[in-house]
C-alpha positions as CSV (number, residue, x, y, z in Angstrom):
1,X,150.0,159.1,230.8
2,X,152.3,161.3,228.5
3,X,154.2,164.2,230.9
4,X,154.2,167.1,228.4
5,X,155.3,170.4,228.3
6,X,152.5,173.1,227.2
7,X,153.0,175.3,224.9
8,X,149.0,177.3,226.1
9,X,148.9,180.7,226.5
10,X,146.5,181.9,229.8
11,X,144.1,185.1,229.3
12,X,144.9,186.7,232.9
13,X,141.5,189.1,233.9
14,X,142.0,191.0,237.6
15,X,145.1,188.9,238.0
16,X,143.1,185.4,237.6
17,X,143.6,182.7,234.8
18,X,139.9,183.4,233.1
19,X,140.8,181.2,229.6
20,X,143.7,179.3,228.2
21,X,145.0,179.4,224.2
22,X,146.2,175.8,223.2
23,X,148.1,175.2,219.8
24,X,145.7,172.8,217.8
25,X,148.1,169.5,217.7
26,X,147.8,170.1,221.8
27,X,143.9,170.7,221.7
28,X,143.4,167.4,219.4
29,X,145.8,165.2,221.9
30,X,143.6,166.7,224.7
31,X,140.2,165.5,223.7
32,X,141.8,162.1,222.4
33,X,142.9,161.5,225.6
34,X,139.4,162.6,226.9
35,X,137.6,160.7,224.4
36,X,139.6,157.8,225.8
37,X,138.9,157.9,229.6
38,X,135.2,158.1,228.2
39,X,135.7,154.6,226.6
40,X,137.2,153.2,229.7
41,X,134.7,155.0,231.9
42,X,132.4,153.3,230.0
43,X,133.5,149.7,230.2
44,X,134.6,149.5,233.3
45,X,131.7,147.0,234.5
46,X,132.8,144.5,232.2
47,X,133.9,141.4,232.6
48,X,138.0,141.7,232.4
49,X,140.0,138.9,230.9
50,X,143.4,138.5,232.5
51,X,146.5,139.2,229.9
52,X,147.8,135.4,230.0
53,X,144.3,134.4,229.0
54,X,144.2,136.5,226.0
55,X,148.0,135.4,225.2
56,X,146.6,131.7,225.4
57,X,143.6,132.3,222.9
58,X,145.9,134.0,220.2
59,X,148.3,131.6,220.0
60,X,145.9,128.7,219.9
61,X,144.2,130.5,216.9
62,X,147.1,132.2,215.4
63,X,149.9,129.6,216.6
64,X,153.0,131.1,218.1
65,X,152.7,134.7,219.6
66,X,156.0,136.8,221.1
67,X,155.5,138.6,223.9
């Protein structure tokens, strides 16, 4: 997770954050990132495959892999 600093801008109504004004670039990073808890929401009843597995099967097809 990425520790930002915010550049938003809060609509204040009776004293109460009602909205918030986000630069675009800030907006766009947001729903990325929502986009990609979506994807992992998603998956997360498949069947994982543990890291030294996966370095195994590259190398044997690919030959040599750094780490």
């Amino acid at each position: 997770m990425r520790a930002r600093e915010s550049a938003a801008e809060y609509v204040v109504k009776n004293g109460k954050r009602k909205a918030v004004i986000l630069p675009i670039k800030e907006y766009k990073e947001l729903l990325e990132d929502l986009y990609d808890l979506g994807v992992v929401a998603s998956r997360r009843h498949e069947r994982m495959i543990p890291f030294e597995d996966v370095l195994r099967r590259l190398k044997k097809k690919n030959g040599a892999v750094s780490r």
